[in-house]
C-alpha positions as CSV (number, residue, x, y, z in Angstrom):
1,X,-2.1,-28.3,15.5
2,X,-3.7,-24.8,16.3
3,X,-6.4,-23.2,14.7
4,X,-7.2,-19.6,13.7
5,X,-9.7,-17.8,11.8
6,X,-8.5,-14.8,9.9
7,X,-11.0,-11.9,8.9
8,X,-10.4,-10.3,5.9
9,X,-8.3,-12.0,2.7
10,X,-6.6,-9.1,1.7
11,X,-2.5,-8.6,1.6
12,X,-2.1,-8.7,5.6
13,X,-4.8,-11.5,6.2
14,X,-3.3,-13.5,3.5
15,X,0.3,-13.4,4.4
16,X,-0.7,-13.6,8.2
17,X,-2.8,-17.0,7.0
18,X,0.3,-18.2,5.2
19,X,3.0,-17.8,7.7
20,X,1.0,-19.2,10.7
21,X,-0.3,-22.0,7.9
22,X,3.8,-22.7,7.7
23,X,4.1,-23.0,11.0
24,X,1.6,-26.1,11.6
25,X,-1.9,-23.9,11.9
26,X,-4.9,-24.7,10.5
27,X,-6.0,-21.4,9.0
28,X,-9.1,-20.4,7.6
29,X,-9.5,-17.3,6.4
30,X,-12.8,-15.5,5.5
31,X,-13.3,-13.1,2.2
32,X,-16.0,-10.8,1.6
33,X,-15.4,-10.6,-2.1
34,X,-15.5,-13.3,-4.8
35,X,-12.1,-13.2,-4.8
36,X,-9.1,-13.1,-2.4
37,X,-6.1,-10.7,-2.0
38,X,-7.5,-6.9,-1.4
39,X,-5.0,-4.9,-2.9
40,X,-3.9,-7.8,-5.2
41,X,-7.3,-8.1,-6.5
42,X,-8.2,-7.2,-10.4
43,X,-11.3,-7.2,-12.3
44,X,-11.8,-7.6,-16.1
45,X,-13.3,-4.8,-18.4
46,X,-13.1,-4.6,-22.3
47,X,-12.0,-8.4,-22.2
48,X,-8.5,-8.0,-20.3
49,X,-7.5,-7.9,-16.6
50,X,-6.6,-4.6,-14.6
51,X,-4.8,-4.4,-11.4
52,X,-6.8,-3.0,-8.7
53,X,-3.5,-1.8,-6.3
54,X,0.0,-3.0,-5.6
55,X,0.9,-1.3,-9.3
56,X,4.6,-0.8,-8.0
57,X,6.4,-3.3,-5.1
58,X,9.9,-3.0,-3.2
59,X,11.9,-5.6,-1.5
60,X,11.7,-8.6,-4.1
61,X,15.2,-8.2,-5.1
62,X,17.2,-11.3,-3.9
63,X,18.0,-10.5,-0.3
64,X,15.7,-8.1,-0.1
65,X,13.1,-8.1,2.9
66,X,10.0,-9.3,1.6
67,X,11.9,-11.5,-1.1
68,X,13.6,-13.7,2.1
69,X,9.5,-14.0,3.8
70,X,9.0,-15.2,0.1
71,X,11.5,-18.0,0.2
72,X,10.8,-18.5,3.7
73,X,7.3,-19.2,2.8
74,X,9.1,-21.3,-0.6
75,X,7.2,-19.3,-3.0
76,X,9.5,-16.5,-4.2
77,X,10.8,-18.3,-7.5
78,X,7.1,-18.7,-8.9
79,X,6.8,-15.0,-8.4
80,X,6.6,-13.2,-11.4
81,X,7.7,-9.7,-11.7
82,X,9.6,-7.2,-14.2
83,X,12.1,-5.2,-13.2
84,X,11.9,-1.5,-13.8
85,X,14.9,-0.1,-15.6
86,X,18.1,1.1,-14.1
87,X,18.7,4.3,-15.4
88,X,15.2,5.6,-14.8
89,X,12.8,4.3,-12.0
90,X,11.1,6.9,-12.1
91,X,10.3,10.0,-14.2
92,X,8.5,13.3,-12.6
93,X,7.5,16.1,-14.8
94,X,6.5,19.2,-13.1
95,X,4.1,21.5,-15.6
96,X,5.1,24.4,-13.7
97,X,8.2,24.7,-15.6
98,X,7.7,21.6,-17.2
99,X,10.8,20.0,-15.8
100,X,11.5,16.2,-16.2
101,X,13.5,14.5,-14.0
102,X,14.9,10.8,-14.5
103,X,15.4,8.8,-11.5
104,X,18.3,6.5,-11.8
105,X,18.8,3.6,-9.5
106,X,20.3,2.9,-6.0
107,X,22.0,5.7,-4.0
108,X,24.5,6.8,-6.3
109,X,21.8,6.9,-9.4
110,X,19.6,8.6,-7.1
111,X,22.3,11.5,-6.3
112,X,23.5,11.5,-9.9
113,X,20.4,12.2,-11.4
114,X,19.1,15.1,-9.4
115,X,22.4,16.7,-9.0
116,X,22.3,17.0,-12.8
117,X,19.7,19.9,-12.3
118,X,20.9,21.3,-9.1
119,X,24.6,21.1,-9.0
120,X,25.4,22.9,-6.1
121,X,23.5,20.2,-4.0
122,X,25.2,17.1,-4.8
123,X,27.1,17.4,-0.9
124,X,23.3,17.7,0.3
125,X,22.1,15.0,-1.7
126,X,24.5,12.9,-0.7
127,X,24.1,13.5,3.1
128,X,20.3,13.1,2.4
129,X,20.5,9.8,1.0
130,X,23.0,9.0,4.0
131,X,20.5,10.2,6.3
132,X,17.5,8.1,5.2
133,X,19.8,4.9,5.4
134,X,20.6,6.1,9.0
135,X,16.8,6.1,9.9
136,X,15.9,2.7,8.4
137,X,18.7,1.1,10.2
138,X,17.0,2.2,13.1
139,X,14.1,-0.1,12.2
140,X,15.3,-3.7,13.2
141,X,12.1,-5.1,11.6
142,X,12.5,-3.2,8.3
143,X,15.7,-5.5,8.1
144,X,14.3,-8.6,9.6
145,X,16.8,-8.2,12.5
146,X,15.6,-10.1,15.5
147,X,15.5,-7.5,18.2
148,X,15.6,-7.9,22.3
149,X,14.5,-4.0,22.7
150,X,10.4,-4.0,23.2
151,X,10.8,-0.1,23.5
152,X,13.7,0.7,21.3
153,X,15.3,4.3,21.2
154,X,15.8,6.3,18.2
155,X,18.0,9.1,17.0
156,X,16.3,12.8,17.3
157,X,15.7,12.6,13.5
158,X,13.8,9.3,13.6
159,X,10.8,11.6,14.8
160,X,10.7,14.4,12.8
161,X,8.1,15.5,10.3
162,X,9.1,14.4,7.0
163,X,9.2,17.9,5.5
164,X,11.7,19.5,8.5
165,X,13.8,16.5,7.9
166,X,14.3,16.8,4.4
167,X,15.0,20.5,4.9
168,X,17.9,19.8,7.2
169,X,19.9,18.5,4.3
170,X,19.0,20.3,0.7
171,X,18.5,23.8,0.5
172,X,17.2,24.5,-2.6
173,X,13.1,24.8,-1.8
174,X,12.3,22.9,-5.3
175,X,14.2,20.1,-4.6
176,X,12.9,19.6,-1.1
177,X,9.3,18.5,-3.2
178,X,11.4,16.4,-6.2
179,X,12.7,14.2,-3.0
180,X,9.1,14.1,-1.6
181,X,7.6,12.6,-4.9
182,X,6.5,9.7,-3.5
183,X,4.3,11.5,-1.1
184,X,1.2,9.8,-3.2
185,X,2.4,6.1,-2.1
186,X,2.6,6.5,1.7
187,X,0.0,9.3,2.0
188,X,2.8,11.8,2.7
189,X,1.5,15.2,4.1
190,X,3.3,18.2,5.4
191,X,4.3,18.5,8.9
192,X,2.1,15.6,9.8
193,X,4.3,12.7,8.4
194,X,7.2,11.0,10.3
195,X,10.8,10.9,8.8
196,X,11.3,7.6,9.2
197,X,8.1,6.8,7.1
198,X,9.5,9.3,4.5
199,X,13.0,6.9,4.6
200,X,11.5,3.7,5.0
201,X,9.2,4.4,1.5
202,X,12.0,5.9,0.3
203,X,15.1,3.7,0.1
204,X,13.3,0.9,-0.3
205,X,12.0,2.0,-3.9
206,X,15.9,3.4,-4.1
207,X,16.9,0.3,-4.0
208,X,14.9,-0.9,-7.3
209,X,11.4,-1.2,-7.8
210,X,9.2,-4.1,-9.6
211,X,6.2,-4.6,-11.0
212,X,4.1,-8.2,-11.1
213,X,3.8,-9.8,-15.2
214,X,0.3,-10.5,-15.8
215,X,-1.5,-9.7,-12.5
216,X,-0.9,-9.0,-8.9
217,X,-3.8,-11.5,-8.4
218,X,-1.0,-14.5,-9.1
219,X,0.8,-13.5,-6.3
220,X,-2.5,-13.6,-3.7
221,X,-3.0,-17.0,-5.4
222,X,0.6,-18.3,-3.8
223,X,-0.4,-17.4,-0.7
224,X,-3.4,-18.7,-0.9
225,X,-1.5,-22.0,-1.8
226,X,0.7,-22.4,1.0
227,X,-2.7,-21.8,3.6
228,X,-4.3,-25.0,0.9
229,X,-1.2,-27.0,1.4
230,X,-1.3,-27.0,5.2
231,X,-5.0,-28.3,4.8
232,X,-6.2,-24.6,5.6
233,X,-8.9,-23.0,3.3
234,X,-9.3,-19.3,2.1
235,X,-13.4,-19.2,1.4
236,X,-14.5,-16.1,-0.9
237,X,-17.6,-14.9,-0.9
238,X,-18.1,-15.3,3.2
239,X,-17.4,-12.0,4.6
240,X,-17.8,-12.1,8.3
241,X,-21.1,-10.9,10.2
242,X,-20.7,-10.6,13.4
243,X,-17.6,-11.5,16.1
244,X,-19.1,-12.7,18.8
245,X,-17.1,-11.6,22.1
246,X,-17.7,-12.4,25.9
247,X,-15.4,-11.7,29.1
248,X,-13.2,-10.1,26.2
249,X,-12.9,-13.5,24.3
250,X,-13.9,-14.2,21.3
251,X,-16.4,-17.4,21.0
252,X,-16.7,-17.7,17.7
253,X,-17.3,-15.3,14.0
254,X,-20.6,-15.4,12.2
255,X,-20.4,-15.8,8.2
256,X,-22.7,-13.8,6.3
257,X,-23.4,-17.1,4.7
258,X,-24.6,-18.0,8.2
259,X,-22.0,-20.2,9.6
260,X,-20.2,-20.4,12.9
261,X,-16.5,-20.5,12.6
262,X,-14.4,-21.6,15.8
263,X,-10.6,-21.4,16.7
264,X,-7.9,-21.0,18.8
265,X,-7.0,-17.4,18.1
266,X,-8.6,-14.7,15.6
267,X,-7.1,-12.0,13.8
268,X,-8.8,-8.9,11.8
269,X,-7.2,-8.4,8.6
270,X,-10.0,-5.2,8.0
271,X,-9.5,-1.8,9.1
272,X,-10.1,-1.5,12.5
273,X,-13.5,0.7,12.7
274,X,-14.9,-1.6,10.5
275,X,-14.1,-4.6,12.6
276,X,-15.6,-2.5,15.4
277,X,-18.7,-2.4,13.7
278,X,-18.8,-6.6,13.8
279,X,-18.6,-7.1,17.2
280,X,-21.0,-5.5,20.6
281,X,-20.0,-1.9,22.0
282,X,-19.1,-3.9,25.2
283,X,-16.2,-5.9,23.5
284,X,-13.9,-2.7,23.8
285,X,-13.6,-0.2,26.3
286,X,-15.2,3.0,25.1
287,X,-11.9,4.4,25.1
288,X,-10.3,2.5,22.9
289,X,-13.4,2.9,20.1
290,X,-13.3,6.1,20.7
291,X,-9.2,6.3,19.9
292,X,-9.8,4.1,16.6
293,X,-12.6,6.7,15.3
294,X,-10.4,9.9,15.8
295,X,-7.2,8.8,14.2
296,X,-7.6,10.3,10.5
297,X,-7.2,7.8,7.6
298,X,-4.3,8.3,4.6
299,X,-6.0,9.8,1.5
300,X,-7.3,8.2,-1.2
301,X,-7.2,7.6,-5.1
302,X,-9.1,8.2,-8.4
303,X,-8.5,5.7,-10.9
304,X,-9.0,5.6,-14.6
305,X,-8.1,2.0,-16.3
306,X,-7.5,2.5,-20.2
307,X,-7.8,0.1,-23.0
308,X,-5.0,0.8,-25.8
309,X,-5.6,0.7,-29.3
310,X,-3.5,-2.3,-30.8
311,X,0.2,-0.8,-31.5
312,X,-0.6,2.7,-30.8
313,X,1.7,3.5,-27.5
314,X,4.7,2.5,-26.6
315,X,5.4,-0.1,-23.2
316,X,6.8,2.5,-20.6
317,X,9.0,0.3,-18.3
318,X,9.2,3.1,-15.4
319,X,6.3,4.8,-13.3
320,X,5.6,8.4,-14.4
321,X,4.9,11.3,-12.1
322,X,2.9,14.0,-12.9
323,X,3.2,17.3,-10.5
324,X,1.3,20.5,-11.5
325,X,2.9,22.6,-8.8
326,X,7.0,22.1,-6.6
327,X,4.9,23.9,-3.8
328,X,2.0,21.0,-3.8
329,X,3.6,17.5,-3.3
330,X,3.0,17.9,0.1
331,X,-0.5,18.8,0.0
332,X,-2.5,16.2,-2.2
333,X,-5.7,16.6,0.1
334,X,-6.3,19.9,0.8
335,X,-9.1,21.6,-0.8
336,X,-7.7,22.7,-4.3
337,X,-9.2,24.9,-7.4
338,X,-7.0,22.8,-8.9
339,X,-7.4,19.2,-9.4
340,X,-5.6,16.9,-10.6
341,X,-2.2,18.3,-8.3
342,X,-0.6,15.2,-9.9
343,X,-0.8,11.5,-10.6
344,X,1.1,8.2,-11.0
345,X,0.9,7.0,-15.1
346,X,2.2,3.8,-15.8
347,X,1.6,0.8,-18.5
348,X,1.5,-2.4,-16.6
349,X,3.4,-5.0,-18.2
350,X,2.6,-8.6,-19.6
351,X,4.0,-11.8,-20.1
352,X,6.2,-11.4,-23.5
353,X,5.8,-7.6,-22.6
354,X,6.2,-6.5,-26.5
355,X,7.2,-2.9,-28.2
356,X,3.4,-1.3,-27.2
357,X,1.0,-1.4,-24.5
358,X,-2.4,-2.6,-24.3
359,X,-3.5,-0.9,-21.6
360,X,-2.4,2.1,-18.9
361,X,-3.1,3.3,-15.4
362,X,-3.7,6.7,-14.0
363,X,-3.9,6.9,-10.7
364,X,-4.5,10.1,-8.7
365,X,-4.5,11.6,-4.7
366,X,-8.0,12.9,-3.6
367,X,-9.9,13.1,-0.7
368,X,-13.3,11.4,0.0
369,X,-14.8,14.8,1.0
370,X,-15.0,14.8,-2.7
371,X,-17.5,12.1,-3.1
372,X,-19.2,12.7,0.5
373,X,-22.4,13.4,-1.4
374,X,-23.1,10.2,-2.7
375,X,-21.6,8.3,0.4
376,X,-24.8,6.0,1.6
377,X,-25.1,5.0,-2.0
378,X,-23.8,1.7,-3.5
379,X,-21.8,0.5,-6.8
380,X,-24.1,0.6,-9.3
381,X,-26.3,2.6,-7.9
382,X,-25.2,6.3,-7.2
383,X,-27.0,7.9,-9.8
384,X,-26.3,10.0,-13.4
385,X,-24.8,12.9,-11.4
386,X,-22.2,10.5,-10.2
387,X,-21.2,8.6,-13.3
388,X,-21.3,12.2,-15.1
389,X,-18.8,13.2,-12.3
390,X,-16.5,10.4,-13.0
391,X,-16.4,11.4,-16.4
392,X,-15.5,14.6,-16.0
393,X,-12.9,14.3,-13.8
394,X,-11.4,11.0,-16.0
395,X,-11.4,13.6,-18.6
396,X,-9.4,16.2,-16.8
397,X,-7.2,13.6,-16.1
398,X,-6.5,12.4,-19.8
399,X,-6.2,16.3,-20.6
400,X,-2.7,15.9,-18.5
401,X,-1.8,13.0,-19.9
402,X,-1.3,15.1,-22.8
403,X,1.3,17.1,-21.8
404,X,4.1,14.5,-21.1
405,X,2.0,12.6,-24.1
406,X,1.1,14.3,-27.0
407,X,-1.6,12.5,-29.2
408,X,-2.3,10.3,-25.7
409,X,-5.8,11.0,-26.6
410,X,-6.0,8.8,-30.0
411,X,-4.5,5.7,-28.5
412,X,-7.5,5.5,-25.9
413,X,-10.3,3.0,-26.7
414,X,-11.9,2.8,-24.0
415,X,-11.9,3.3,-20.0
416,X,-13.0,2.8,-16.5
417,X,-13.0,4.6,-13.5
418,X,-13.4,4.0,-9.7
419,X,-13.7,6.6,-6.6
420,X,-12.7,6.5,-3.2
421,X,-16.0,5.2,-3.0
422,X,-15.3,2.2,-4.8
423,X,-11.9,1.3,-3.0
424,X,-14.5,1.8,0.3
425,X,-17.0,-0.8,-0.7
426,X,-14.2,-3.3,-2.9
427,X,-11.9,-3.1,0.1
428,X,-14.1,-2.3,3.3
429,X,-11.4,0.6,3.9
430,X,-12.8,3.4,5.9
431,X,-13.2,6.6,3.7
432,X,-11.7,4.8,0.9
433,X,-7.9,4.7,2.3
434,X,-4.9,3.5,0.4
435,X,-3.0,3.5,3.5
436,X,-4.8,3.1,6.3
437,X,-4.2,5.2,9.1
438,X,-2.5,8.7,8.8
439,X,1.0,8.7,10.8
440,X,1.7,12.1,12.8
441,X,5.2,12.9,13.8
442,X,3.6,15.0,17.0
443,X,1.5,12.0,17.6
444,X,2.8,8.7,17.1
445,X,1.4,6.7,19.9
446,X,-2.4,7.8,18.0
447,X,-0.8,6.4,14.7
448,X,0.6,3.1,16.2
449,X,-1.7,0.3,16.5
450,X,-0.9,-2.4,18.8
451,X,-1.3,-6.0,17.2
452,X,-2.2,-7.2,20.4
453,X,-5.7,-6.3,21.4
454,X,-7.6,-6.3,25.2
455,X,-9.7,-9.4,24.1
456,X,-7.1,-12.0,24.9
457,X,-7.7,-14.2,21.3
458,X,-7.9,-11.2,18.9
459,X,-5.2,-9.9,17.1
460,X,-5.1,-7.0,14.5
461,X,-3.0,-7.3,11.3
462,X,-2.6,-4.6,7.9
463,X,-1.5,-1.8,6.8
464,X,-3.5,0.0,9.8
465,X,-1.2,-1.2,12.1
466,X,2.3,-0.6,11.0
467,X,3.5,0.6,7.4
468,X,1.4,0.7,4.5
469,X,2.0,-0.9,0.9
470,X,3.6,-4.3,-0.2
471,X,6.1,-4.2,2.1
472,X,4.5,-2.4,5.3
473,X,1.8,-4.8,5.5
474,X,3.3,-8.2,5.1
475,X,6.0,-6.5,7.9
476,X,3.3,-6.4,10.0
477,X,2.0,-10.0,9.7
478,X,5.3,-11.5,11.1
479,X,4.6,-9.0,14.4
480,X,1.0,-10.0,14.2
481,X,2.7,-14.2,14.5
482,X,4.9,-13.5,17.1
483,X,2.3,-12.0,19.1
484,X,1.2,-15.8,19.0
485,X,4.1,-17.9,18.3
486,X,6.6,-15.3,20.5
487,X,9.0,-12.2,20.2
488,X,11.4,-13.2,16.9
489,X,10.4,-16.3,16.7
490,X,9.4,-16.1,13.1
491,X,12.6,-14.1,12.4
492,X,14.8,-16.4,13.6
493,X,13.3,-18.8,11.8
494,X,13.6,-16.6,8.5
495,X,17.2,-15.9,8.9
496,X,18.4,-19.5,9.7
497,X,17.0,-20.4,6.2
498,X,17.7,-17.4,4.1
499,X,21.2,-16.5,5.6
């Protein structure tokens, strides 16, 4: 029996806990918040539940690659989730020539759909599509392939920037952005973000997406069972303090309860600079802090949570996109007269999902430069000019709504809001980053975060590392295990039972 304490109870600490917790650890895993699962978190507002992240996941398909760490973990049939529909995924309306596009399913759905509205690029569709399958295969983790290569070489297109990629295979200048919708998930940026990011995201959501019934918070609490059943714990409420490090080892972690927690190994499941922040400037070689602080962070998000009258508006089993401008997809956080560019709209479902909704989501790309102002406040305390902000800009946002909604406006009864100041102090993300940090195609070394640190019992784990999202950062946690346990060992034990 080894021991390890994990930092952070988000997605990546979580998963981290529960697959070193299956192989005979005794994990304990420290929380800042009352409750555990970062991104899987939700609070309650108008007396129901609202999602705080994870709103759309990939790879829970049986056979898919988070479904098999799932089963390997024995927890993927008490995982509840809806599928989205086949014949749209996803819709995108564009109100510069308000266009909607309907997304069908899988490769052939995909192709199907779009060529529909540009004809004369079904070939380059089709080779597109081809393409992005090419680059994933490249990526033996992506498929849970055991791999003896420590510096594996790619094709010339697996380093490309996104855009230039999807440029070598479709024409048409407004299709180029329809492809690149899903820029807002992955942080997606022009000439900055690597193909094989683009493909990854890309595909995977191809392939179907789903959404979890009644709360992502279930699924945090199945991981946090598998850490209870191998007599580890998961204590909320006990963020760490400090990480005490000598001779580039780590002695022990300080609770902001006050307690001293001991172990084997440690990993940080926060972002990186604010682990930094925990520990002495000696710990790391200024070098290295130096590196962590320049690498820019993905964007981040405005939400506004809305409470449905009873029976007003219908349950929309698909994720709609909203894109004021083709020209823009690529350039959610550059300063704008604008605002919003665009924003994901979706009605999370429920268990016995009925004929209406009771509540929607809006979520929205924008850049903490736009709440700089009120930075060294906290929640609950950044003044009326703040809260009179939020309101404004929720309202801007409902006055969309109305465009692929008409009469959207009477079915509201009430909402909440949160900045990229909120997702900073809920989720300790620096700058209030969905996705951690920014991957550039003419940098990729800055962008690629070793798991394995220079203090010899510290490992790193999250979305900061590797790949963002629900199937980037759990991804991630099995190269954050082997780092302990050894290179594939956790694969090889995945496919042996899932083949």
């Amino acid at each position: 029996m080894k021991t390890a304490v994990i930092i952070g109870g988000g997605l990546g600490g979580l998963f981290t806990g529960a697959l070193l917790s299956h192989e005979g650890f005794k994990v304990t895993v420290l929380e800042k918040n009352s409750t555990a699962g970062g991104g899987l978190q939700n609070f309650r507002r108008f007396g129901m539940k609202f999602d705080t992240g994870m709103h759309i996941i990939g790879g829970m398909h049986p056979g898919g690659n988070i479904y098999r760490i799932c089963q390997y973990l024995g927890i993927a049939d008490r995982v509840q989730l809806r599928d989205v529909d086949d014949d749209c995924t996803d819709s995108l309306y564009f109100a510069e020539d308000r266009t909607t596009y309907r997304i069908g399913r899988g490769r052939e759905g995909f192709v199907r759909s779009l060529a529909g509205h540009f004809p004369e690029e079904r070939a380059g569709l089709e080779a597109y599509v081809d393409a992005m399958f090419r680059l994933t295969d490249e990526v033996d983790l992506f498929h849970l392939r055991p791999s003896a290569d420590s510096f594996p070489v790619h094709s010339s297109e697996f380093g490309l920037a996104a855009d230039a990629f999807i440029a070598r295979y479709i024409r048409n200048p407004r299709l180029r952005n329809v492809v690149a919708y899903m820029n807002p998930l992955y942080g997606g940026r022009a000439d900055e973000t690597p193909a094989y990011v683009h493909a990854i995201v890309s595909s995977l959501y191809m392939q179907g997406a789903s959404r979890f019934v009644g709360g992502s918070d279930r699924f945090a609490r199945l991981l946090v069972s598998v850490i209870e059943r191998a007599g580890g714990e998961v204590r909320c409420g006990e963020g760490a303090e400090w990480v005490e490090v000598s001779n580039r080892h780590v002695d022990y972690v300080r609770s902001a309860g006050g307690r001293e927690y001991r172990a084997d190994c440690y990993i940080s499941a926060i972002h990186p600079c604010s682990l930094l922040r925990l520990m002495d400037e000696k710990a790391f070689p200024k070098a290295y802090r130096r590196r962590l602080d320049e690498i820019p962070n993905g964007y981040s998000v405005f939400s506004v949570y809305v409470k449905l009258k009873p029976g007003t508006f219908p349950y929309i089993n698909h994720s709609e996109y909203y894109m004021t401008r083709y020209d823009e997809v690529w350039h959610f956080d550059e300063p704008h007269d604008t605002w919003p560019l665009g924003f994901l709209f979706m009605t999370p479902p429920e268990e016995n999902q009925g004929r209406y909704a009771d509540k929607a989501l809006v979520t929205v790309p924008m850049r903490y430069a736009d709440v700089a102002r009120w930075e060294q406040t906290t929640a609950g305390r950044r003044g009326s000019g703040y809260e009179a902000w939020k309101r404004e800009k929720a309202g801007q946002l409902l006055q969309r709504i109305e465009e692929i909604h008409p009469g959207f406006h009477a079915c509201v009864d009430k909402i909440n809001t949160a900045s990229p100041l909120t997702i900073r102090d809920y989720y300790g993300a620096k700058e209030g980053t969905m996705c951690g940090f920014s991957k550039d195609y003419k940098n990729l070394p800055l962008s690629q975060l070793p798991v394995v640190t220079k203090v010899d019992n510290l490992r790193l784990t999250g979305q900061c590392n590797n790949l963002p999202g629900f199937c980037g950062v759990p991804l991630t946690a099995v190269n954050t295990v082997e780092s302990i346990l050894g290179r594939n060992y956790i694969l090889d034990r995945i496919n042996e039972m899932t083949k």
